[in-house]
Each structure stands twice: as structure tokens, then as C-alpha cells.
C-alpha positions as CSV (number, residue, x, y, z in Angstrom):
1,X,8.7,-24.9,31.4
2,X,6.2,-24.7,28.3
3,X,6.1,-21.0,26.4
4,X,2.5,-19.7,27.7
5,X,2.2,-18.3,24.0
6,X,2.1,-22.0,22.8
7,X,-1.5,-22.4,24.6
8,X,-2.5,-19.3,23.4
9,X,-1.6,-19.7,20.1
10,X,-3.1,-23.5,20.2
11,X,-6.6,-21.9,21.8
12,X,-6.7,-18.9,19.6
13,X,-7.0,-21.5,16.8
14,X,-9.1,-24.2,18.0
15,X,-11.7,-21.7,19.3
16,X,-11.6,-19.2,16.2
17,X,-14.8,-20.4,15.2
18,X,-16.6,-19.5,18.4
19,X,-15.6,-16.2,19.1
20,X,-18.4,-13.8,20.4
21,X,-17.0,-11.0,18.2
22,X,-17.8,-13.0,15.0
23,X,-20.7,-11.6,13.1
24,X,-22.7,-12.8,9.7
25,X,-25.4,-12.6,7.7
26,X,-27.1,-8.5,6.8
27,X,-24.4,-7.4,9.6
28,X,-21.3,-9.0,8.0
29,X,-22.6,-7.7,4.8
30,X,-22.8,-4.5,5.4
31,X,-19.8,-4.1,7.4
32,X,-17.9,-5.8,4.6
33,X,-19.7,-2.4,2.3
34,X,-18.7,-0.4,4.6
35,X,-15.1,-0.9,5.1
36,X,-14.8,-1.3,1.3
37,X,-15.6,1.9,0.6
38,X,-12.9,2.9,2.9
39,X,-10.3,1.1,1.2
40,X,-11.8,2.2,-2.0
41,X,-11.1,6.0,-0.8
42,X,-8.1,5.2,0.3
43,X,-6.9,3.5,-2.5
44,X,-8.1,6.2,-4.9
45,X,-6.8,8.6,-3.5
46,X,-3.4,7.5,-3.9
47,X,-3.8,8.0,-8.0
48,X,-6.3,10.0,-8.8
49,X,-4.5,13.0,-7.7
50,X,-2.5,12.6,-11.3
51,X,-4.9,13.8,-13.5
52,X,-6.3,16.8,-11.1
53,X,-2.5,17.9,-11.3
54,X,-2.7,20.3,-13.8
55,X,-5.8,22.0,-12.9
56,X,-4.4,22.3,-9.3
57,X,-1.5,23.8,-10.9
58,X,-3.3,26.0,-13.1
59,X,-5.2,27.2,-10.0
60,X,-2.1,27.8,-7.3
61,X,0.5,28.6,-10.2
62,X,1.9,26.1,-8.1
63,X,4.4,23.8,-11.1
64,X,6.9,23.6,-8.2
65,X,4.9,21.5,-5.8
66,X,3.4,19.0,-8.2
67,X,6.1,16.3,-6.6
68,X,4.5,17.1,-3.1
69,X,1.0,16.5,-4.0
70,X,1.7,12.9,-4.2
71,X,4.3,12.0,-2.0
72,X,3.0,14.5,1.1
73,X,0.1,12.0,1.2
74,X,2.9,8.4,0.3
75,X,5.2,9.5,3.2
76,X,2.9,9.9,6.2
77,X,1.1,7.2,5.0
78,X,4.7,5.0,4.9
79,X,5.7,6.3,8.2
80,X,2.1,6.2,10.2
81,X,1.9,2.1,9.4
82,X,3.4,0.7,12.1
83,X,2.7,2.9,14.7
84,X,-0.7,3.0,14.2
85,X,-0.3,-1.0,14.2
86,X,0.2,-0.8,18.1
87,X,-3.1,1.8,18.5
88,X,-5.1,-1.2,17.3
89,X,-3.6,-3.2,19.6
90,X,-3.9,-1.0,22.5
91,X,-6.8,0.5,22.2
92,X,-10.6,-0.6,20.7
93,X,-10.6,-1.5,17.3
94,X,-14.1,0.0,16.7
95,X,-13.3,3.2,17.8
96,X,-9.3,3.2,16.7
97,X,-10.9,2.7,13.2
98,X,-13.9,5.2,13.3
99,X,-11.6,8.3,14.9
100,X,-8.8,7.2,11.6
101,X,-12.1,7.5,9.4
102,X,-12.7,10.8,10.8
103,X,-8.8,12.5,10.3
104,X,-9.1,10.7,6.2
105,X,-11.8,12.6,6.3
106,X,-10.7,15.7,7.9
107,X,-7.5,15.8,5.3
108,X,-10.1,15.5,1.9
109,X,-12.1,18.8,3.1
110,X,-9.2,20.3,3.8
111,X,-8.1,19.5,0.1
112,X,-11.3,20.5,-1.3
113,X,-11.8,23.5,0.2
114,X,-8.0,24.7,-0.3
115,X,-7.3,28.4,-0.9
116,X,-3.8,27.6,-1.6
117,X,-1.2,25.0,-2.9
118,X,0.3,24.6,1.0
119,X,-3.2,24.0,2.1
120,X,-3.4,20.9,-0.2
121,X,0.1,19.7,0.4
122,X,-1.4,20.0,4.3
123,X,-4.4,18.1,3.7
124,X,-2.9,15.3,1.5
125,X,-0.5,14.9,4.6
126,X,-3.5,14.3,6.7
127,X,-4.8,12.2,4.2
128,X,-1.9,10.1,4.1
129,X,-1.8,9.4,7.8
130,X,-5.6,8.9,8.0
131,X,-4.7,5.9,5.1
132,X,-2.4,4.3,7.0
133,X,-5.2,3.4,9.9
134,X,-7.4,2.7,7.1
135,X,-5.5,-0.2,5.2
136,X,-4.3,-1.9,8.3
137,X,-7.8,-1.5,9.9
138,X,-10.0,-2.7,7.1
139,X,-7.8,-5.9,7.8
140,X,-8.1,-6.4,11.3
141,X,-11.9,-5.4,11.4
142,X,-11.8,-9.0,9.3
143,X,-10.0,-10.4,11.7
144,X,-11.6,-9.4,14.5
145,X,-15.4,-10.9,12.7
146,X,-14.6,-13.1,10.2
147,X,-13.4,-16.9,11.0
148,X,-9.7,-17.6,9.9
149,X,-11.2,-19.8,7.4
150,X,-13.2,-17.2,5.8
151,X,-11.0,-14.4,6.3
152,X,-9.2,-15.1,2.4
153,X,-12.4,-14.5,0.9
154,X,-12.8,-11.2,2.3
155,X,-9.6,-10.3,1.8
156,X,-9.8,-11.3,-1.4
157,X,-12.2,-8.8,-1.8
158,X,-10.3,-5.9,-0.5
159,X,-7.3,-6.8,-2.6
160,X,-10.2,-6.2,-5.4
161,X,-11.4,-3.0,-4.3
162,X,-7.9,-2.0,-3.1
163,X,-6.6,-2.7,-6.9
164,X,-9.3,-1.3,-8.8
165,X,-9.6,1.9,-6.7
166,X,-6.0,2.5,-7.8
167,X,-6.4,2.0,-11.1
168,X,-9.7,3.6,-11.7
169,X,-8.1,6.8,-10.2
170,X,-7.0,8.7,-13.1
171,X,-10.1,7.6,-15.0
172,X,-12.5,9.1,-11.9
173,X,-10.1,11.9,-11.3
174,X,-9.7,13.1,-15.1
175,X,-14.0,12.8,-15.3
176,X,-14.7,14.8,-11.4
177,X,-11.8,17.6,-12.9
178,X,-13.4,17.9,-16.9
179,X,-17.4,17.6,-15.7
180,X,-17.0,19.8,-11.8
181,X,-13.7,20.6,-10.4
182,X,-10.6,18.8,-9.3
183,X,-11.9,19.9,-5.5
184,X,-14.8,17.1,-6.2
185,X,-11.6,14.6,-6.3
186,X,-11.4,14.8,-2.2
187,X,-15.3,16.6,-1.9
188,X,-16.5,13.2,-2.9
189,X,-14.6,11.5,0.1
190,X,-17.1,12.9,2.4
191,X,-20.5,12.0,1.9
192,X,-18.5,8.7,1.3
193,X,-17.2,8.0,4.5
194,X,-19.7,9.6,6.7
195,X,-22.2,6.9,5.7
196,X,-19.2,4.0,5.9
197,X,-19.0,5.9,9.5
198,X,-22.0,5.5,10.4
199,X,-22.8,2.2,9.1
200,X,-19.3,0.7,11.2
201,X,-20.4,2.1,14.5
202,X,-23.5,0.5,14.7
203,X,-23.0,-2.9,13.4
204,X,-19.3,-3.5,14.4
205,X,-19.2,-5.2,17.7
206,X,-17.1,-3.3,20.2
207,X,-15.0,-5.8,21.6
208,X,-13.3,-4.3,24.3
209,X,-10.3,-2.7,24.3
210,X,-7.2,-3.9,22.1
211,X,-5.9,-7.3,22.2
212,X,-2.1,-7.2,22.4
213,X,0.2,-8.4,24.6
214,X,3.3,-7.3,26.5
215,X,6.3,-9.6,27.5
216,X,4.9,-10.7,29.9
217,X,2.0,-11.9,28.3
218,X,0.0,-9.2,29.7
219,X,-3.1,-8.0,28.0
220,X,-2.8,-4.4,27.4
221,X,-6.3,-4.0,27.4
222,X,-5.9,-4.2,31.4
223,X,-3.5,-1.5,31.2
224,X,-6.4,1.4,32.1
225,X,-5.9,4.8,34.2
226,X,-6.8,4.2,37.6
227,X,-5.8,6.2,41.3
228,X,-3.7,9.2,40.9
229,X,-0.4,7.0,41.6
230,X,-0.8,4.5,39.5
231,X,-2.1,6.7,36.5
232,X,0.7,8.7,35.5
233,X,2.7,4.6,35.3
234,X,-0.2,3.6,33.5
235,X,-0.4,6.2,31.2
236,X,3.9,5.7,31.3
237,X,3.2,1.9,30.4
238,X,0.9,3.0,27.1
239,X,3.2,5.3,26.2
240,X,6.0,3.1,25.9
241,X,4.3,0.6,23.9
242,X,4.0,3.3,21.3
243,X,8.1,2.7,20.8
244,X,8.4,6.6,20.7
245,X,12.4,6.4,20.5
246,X,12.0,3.8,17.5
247,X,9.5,6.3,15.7
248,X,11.5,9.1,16.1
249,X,14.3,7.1,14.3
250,X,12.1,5.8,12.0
251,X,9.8,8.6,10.3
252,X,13.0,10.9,9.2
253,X,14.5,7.4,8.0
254,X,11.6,6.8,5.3
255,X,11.5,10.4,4.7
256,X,15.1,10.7,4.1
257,X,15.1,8.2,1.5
258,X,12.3,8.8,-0.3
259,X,13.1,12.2,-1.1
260,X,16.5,11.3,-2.3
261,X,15.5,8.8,-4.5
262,X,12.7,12.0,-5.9
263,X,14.7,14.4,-5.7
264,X,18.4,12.8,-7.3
265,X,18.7,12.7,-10.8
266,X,15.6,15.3,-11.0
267,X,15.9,18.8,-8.9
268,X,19.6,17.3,-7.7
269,X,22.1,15.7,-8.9
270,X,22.6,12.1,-7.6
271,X,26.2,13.5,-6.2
272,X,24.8,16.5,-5.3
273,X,25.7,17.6,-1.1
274,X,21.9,17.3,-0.7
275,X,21.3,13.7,-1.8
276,X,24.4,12.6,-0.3
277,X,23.4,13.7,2.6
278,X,19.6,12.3,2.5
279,X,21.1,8.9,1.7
280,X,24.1,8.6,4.6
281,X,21.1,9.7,7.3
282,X,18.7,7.3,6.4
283,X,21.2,4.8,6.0
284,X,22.5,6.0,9.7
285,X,19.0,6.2,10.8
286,X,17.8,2.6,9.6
287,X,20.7,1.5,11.1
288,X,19.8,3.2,14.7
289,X,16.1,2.0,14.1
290,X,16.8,-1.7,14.1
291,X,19.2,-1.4,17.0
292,X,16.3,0.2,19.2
293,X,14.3,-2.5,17.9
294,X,16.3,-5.8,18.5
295,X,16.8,-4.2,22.1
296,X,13.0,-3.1,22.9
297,X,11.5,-6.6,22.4
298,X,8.6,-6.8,22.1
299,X,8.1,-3.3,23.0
300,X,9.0,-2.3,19.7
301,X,7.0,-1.6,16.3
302,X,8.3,-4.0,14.5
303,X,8.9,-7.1,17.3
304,X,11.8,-8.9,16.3
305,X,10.0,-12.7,17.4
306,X,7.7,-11.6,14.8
307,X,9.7,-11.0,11.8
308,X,12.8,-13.8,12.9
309,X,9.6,-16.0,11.6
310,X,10.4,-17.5,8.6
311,X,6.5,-16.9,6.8
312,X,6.5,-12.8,8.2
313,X,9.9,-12.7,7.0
314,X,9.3,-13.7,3.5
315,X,5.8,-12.4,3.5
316,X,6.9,-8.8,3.8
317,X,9.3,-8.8,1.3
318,X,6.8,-10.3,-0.9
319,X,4.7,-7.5,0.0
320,X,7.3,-4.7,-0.5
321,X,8.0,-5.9,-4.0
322,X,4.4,-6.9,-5.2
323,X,3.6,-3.0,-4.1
324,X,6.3,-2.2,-6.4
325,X,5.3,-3.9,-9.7
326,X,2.1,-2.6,-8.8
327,X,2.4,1.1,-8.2
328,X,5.3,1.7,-10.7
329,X,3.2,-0.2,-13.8
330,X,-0.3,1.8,-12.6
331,X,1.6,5.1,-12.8
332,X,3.6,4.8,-15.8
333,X,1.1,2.5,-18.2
334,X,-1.4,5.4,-18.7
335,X,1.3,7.8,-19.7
336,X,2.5,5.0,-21.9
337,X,-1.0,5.3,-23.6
338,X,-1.7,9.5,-24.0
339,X,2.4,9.9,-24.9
340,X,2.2,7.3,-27.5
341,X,-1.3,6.5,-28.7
342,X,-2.4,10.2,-27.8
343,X,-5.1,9.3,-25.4
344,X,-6.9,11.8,-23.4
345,X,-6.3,11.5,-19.7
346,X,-9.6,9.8,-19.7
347,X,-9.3,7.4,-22.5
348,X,-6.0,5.8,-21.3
349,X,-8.4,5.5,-17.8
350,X,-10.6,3.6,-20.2
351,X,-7.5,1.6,-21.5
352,X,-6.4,0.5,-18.3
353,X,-9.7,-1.5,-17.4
354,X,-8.3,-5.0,-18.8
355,X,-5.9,-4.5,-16.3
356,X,-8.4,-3.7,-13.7
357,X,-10.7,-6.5,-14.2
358,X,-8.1,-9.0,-14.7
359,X,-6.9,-7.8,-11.0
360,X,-10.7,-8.4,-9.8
361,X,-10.9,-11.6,-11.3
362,X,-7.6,-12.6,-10.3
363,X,-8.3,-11.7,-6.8
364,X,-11.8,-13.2,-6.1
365,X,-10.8,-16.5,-7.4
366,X,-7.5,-16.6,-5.3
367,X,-10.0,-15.4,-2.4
368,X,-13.0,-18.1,-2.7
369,X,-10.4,-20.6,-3.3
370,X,-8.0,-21.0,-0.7
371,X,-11.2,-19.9,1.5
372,X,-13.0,-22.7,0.2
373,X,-11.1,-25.5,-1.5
374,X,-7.2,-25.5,-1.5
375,X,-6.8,-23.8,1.8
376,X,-3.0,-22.9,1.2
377,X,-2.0,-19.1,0.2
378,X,1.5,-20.6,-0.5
379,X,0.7,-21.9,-4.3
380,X,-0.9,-18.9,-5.1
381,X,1.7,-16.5,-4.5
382,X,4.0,-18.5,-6.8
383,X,1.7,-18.3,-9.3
384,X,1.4,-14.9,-9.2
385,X,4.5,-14.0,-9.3
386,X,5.4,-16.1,-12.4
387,X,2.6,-14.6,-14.1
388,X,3.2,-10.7,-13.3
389,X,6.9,-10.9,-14.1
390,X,5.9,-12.8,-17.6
391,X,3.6,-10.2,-18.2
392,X,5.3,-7.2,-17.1
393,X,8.2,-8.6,-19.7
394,X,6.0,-8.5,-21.9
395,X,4.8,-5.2,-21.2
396,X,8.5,-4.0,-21.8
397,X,8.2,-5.1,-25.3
398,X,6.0,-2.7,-26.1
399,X,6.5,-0.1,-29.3
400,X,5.0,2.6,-31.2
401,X,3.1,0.3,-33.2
402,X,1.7,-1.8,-30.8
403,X,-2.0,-2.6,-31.4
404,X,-5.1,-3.7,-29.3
405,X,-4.5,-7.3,-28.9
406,X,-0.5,-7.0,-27.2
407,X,-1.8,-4.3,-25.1
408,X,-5.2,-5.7,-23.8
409,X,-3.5,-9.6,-23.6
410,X,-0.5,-8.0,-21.4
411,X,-2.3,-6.2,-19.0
412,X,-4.5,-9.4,-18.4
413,X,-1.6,-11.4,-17.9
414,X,-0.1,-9.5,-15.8
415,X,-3.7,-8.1,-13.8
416,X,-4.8,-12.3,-12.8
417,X,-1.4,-12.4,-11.9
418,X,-1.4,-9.3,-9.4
419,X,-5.1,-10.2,-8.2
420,X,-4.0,-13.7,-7.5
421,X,-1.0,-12.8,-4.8
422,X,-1.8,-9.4,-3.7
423,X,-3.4,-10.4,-0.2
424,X,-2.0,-13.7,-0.1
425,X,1.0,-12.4,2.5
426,X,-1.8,-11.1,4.4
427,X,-3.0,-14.4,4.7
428,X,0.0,-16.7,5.3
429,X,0.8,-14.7,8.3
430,X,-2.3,-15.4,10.2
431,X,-1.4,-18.8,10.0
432,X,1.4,-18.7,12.2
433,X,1.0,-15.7,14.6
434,X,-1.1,-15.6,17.7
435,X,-4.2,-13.5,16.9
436,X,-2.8,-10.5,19.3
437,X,-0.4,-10.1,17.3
438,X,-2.3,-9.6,13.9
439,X,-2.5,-6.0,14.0
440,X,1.3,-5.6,14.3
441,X,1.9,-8.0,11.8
442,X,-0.8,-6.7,9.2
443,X,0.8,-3.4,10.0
444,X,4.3,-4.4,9.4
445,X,2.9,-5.8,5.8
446,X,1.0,-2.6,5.1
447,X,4.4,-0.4,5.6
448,X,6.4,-2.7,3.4
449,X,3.8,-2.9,0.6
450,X,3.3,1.4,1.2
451,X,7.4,1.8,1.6
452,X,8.3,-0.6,-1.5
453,X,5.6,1.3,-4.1
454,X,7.0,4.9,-2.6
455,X,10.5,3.5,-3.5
456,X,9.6,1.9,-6.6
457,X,7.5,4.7,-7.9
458,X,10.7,7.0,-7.4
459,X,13.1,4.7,-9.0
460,X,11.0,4.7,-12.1
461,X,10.0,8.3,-12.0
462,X,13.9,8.7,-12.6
463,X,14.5,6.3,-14.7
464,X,12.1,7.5,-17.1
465,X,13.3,10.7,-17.0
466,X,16.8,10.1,-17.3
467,X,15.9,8.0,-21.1
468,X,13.6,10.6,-21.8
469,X,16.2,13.5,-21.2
470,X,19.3,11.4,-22.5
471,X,17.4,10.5,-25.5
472,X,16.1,14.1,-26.3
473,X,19.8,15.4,-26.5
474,X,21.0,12.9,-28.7
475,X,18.6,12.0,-31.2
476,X,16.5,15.7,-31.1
477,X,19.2,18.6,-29.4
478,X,17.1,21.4,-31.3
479,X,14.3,20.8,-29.0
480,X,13.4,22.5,-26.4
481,X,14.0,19.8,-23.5
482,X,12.8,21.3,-20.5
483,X,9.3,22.1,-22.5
484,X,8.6,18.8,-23.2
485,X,9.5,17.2,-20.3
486,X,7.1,20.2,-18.3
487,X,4.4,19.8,-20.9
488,X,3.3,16.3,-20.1
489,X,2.1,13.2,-22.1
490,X,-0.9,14.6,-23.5
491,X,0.6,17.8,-25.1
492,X,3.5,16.5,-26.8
493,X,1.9,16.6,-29.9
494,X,1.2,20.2,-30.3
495,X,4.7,21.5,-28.8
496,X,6.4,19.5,-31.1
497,X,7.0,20.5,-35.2
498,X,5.2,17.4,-37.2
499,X,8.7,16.1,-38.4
500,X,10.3,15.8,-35.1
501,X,7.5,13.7,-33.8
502,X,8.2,10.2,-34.5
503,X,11.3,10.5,-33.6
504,X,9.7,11.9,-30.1
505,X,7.7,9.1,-30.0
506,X,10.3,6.8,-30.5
507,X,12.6,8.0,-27.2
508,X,9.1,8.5,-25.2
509,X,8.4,4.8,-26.0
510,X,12.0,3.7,-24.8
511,X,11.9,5.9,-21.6
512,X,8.6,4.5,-20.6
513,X,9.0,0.6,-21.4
514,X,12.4,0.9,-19.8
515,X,10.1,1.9,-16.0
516,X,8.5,-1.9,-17.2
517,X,11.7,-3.6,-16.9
518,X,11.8,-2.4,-13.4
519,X,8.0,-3.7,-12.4
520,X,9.4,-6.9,-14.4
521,X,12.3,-7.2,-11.6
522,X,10.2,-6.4,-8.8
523,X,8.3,-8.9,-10.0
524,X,10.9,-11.7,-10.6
525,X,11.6,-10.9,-6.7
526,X,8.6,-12.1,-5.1
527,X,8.8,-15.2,-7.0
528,X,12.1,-15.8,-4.7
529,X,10.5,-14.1,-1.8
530,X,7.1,-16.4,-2.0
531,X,8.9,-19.8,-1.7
532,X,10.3,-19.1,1.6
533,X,6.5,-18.7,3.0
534,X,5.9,-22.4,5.2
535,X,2.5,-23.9,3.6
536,X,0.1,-23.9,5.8
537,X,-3.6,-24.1,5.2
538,X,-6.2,-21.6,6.8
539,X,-8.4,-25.1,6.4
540,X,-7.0,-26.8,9.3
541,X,-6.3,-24.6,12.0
542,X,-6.9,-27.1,14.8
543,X,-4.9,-30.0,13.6
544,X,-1.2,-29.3,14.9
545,X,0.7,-32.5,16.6
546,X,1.5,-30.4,19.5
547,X,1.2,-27.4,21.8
548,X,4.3,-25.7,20.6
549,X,4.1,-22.1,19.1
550,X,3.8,-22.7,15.6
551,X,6.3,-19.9,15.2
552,X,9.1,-21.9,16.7
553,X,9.1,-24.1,13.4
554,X,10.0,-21.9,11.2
555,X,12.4,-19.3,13.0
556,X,15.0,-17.9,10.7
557,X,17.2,-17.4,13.5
């Protein structure tokens, strides 16, 4: 007997053009505005809390929760991904997106109007889950009005916004806390998103109610509340695909590990009781998370049919790593720039931009191009890795002489190499899953790329520390250590006597260059991780010999 997926998956493709949820022209335009500004928000939220630290600080007194600031709003935004994945597919788009909207929303006045640090820790936290609906969302609105065809275009151009957002945060963030207040950092997400809001809900088609499936094939849009003794199975039946036991598994799992690779080396040490401990439960809880998830089905978060496919397989790992070169460079270049050129939290904003219009450029042309003319995501993902890991090596080489033309040239190199690949994964999977299952797949992509920069961005964090500190005690012991390393890139140079301070500069350089060796690895491992994708072009989505599921091709097991 033939796999009913197989006709769905051949039909989903051969009638992708013809879908009554496909929009264009003023509509598709300014739904495309719309949900950009949402993913710029989102984005720039993620880094331009860094440069309204200190005034936060200054405000609360607050030096011990300058860690939660950033990762409140990383960790629910790791941890709300997937779920949030099956929302979309239960329930209608439109509305899953607008009420996600809303809580971002909700989170950034809370921030802004904080009378205390706990209340911005809360708010980021919000924040953070609000983000993870965002991301996903943006993604599937596209897939849900855009022809497969087009959708790398418009991807393309989220993977620009998405980029530049991050990298323009410090620069916006250091110019809303010097000319208002650091409150206009999340104050300016309001006015923001209430027009994206409003915009979305009249223009974005409704489209019923989710499109996923269960293993039966059933639609669980038809899963609605009906007579009083079906309703309470119904409402059962939804519940359930919400995986509830593989969530509760998997949240502490992500938090565990995160704040054990923050916290060791830093506030404990890496054999302290607590780290240990933080390490052996996530471990044990990973552990218990894939279990539930092998024996759910495709019941679970994370369906195990989806990710045995070869191209979601290597896909997501791509993703993971590329969101790891990516977040650890974008945190640690600027400091690179105020600790050793003695730039302004501005300025080294300012400094960054060859890295943030390489990343547009890079992305646009990857977009329009397998959109238009190659069709294939596959070449571009190779390219892009070859060219961030040569650039991030490069990067690595940098010293305390380093002028204009190494520092602008690297950042380029390595920017058209991160705009290239940065939304190819996105792409390649929609080449070989059924539509229903974009949103969990999309999802699945948007934890890994959220999960590996968290992971990254802790690594380096200690790794940089750990130079800086080793490097203090044995080429400057009279130094105060625990000043410098509180008073921050921009201030070293007036904590410091004049004759200690090339010295300084010297171990600052080799703590920070050593967190581009890491971005340089991460790098090297989506090269490895982008050959295993299966080419297949968004081009030709109706010329397949056969009815089979195209996943059957390419399982890994």
C-alpha cells in the first residue's frame, strides 16, 4: 500500500503555485514591511541590550544581574522554539502570529517602564518567549503567501534584516541610552509593532486554522471543541500535541546547560558542586528528552521522520553552528574595537557596518539567486562556509596594530560569507518536507540556530575571560584584576597607569582574538555539516519521477 504522505507531498508541490492563500503585489509588499520590522525588533533586541548595560546598572545598582539581562531573554527564547512550532501548526497562523506580537510587546513595556532590575530581568523573559513566535513566524507567514519558488527571495531578505538588526544593536542602543534613556531601547518596540500589528491583521489572509497533521494523517485543524463529551477529548487531543512531557524534559535541559557553561569558569568554578551538577542533569535530561521523543512519533516537538531526513538533519546542524560564528563574532568584535582601538560604544557600532552591509549584500544575492537563476540552496551554503571560516581566521590574526584596510577587508569576507548561507537551511528543508510540516521544521531550525549562538556566546564569554584573567597575573600581577575585568572595554584606559597599558593591550588583544578562533571552528563545521544537504532546486518542484515521499530518499536511518 502507497504512504498517503507521498500524494500529499507530490500535490503540495505541483499545486504550490495556485494556492488561494498566496498574495502579491501592494499586499505582499506590505506584509513583507510588516513582518520585517518584527524580525528587526526581534533581532535587535538580542544585542542592543549591551550598551544600555551600564546605565541599567547605574540605575538598579544592579552589577550582579548584568549576566541575566541577556540570557533571561536567550533562554526562553531557546526553549519556547519548538513548542511554539506546534501552535502554528494547530492553530491559525494569522492570529498565532498577531497574539506572539502582542506578549514581544508586552515584555518591551515592561522593560521600559521598570522600577527595578527584577522587573527587567521579567520583561526580557517575556521578551524572549515573544521572539521565539516571532522568528519562526515571520517564516511561515512566507510560507503560507509566497510560492516555494519565491520564498528564497524573501527569505533572503529576512536573513538581511535579521543580520543587520543584530549588528546595528549596540550602535542604536549606545545612541537611544547617550541622546534619551536606555528605557527608549524597548519604548521604541511599541509604536513599532503596533503599526506591524495592525498592518498583518488586515492584509494577511486568514487561512483557517493550522495545517499540521497527526499520524494518522489527520488535519488538526478538524480537531475543534464540540458537544460536552467530546470536548474535554478534543481539548485532550490538542493538548497532547503540545508534547507537554517532552517540554517539561526539555526547558530545564537548555536551561541547565546554558547556565553552566555562564556560570563555570566565571561565578563557579568548572569543578565546582554547582556546575557539576548543571551539566550531569542536562545531560540526564537530554537524554530523557529524546527517549520521549523517539517514542511519541509524531506527537512529539521534534518528530523523529523529520529529522532521520538526511537534508533536516544536516540543515540544523548547519544552523546551530552558523548561529554560533555569528553571535560569538557580533559580541566580541566591538569590544575588540573600544578595548583596543579605544572606540566609544558608538564608534565601534560605526566600525562594525562593513560587516553589516557585507551580510546584506551577501544575503540578497544568495536570495534573488537561487530564487531566480540557480534554484539550488546547496552551492551556497558551501560557499558560505568557506568564506566565514577564511575570514573569521583571519579575524584571529588580528593585533594591536591593525589598521583600516585588515579590519574593514575581514569583516567583508567574512559578512558575504554569513549573508550568503544564513537562510539557506531554511530553504533546503522546504524542498523535502510536506508543507504541514514546515512550521515544525522551521521551528526545529530556529531552536538550533537560538541554542547553538546561546552556547557559543557562553563558550567565548569564558574563554575570553579566562586569557584575559590568566594573562593579567602573569604579565601584570600589580594590577588590580577584578577592576579591570568589572570596568569594561571602554574604561581601561583611565584605570590603568600609562606604563602598564600596552602591555594591557597586548593580553586584551590575545583574550579577544582567541573568542575568533572559536567563530573560525564553528565555522569550519558547517562547511562539513552543508555537504550532507541533498541538492534539490526550489526551481522544479513538480518534476519528481515518482509519487514517493521525497523524504524516503534521503533517510539517514
Amino acid at each position: 500500500m502507497s504512504d498517503p504522505r507521498a500524494g500529499a507531498a507530490s500535490m503540495e508541490c505541483d499545486q504550490d503555485h495556485d494556492s488561494n492563500n498566496y498574495i502579491g503585489g501592494v499586499k505582499l509588499t506590505a506584509l513583507m514591511i510588516s513582518i520585517s520590522l518584527c524580525m528587526f525588533l526581534v533581532s535587535l533586541d538580542r544585542t542592543i541590550i549591551s550598551t544600555a548595560i551600564p546605565s541599567i546598572t547605574n540605575e538598579f545598582q544592579s552589577f550582579d544581574d548584568i549576566a541575566w539581562y541577556g540570557s533571561a531573554y536567550m533562554l526562553t527564547g531557546s526553549v519556547m522554539q519548538l513548542p511554539l512550532g506546534t501552535v502554528y501548526q494547530i492553530y491559525a497562523p494569522k492570529y498565532v502570529f498577531l497574539a506572539i506580537v502582542l506578549v514581544f510587546l508586552v515584555g518591551s513595556a515592561v522593560c521600559g517602564g521598570a522600577s527595578h532590575s527584577l522587573a527587567v530581568i521579567l520583561g526580557r523573559a517575556v521578551q524572549g518567549i515573544g521572539s521565539a513566535g516571532i522568528t519562526a513566524g515571520c517564516m511561515i507567514i512566507i510560507t503560507e503567501t509566497v510560492p516555494l519558488p519565491k520564498r528564497p527571495m524573501y527569505m533572503g531578505i529576512l536573513g538581511a534584516v535579521f543580520g543587520v538588526s543584530a549588528i546595528a544593536g549596540p550602535l542604536l542602543g549606545g545612541a537611544l541610552t547617550t541622546g534619551a534613556s536606555w528605557r527608549w531601547c524597548f519604548l521604541i518596540n511599541l509604536p513599532i509593532g503596533a503599526v506591524a500589528m495592525i498592518v498583518i491583521f488586515l492584509v494577511f489572509p486568514d487561512g483557517g486554522k493550522g495545517s499540521g497533521t497527526d499520524e494518522a494523517g489527520q488535519d488538526t485543524a478538524a480537531i475543534t471543541t464540540g458537544g460536552a463529551g467530546g470536548n474535554n477529548m478534543r481539548f485532550w487531543e490538542q493538548f497532547q500535541r503540545f508534547n507537554p512531557l517532552g517540554v517539561f524534559f526539555m526547558v530545564p535541559a537548555v536551561v541547565s546547560l546554558v547556565l553552566a557553561l555562564e556560570w563555570g569558569g566565571s561565578t563557579y568554578a568548572w569543578k565546582s558542586a554547582q556546575i557539576i551538577v548543571l551539566l550531569i542533569l542536562s545531560g540526564m535530561l537530554f537524554v530523557l528528552f529524546g527517549v520521549d521523543q523517539w517514542l511519541e512519533g509524531d506527537r512529539s516537538i521534534i518528530k523523529p521522520r523529520l529529522i532521520a531526513d538526511r537534508t533536516v538533519a544536516a540543515s540544523a546542524l548547519y544552523t546551530a553552528f552558523i548561529g554560533a560564528s555569528m553571535m560569538s563574532l557580533i559580541y566580541h568584535l566591538p569590544i575588540w574595537f573600544q578595548a583596543i582601538k579605544g572606540a566609544s560604544a558608538v564608534k565601534s557600532g560605526e566600525m562594525n557596518i562593513p560587516l553589516l552591509l557585507s551580510l546584506v549584500i551577501g544575503s540578497m544575492i544568495s536570495g534573488i539567486l537561487v530564487s531566480k537563476l540557480v534554484g539550488y540552496p546547496s552551492p551556497f551554503m558551501i560557499i558560505s562556509s568557506v568564506l566565514m571560516t577564511v575570514g573569521a581566521g583571519l579575524l584571529s590574526t588580528f593585533t594591536v596594530a591593525t589598521g583600516h584596510a585588515e579590519w574593514i577587508s575581514y569583516q567583508v569576507l567574512f559578512g558575504i560569507g554569513l549573508g550568503l548561507g544564513m537562510q539557506q537551511g531554511a530553504t533546503a528543508v522546504q524542498t523535502v518536507v510536506l508543507k504541514a510540516d514546515v512550521p515544525s521544521v522551521l521551528s526545529l531550525l530556529f531552536f538550533c540556530q537560538q541554542l547553538g549562538g546561546s552556547i557559543a556566546l557562553a563558550i567565548a564569554q569564558n574563554i575570553v575571560s579566562g586569557k584575559l584573567v590568566s594573562g593579567l597575573h602573569a604579565s601584570l600581577p600589580g594590577l588590580d584584576t577584578s577592576a579591570i575585568m568589572s570596568a569594561g572595554a571602554t574604561q581601561l584606559r583611565s584605570i590603568v597607569p600609562s606604563e602598564s597599558l600596552a602591555t594591557l593591550l597586548q593580553i586584551y588583544n590575545e583574550a579577544v582574538t582567541t573568542s575568533f578562533y572559536l567563530t573560525a571552528a564553528t565555522s569550519a563545521v558547517t562547511f562539513l555539516a552543508a555537504w550532507f544537504v541533498v541538492p534539490r532546486s526550489v526551481l522544479e518542484p513538480t518534476k519528481r519521477k515518482d509519487n514517493r515521499d521525497p523524504r524516503e530518499k534521503n533517510r539517514l536511518v
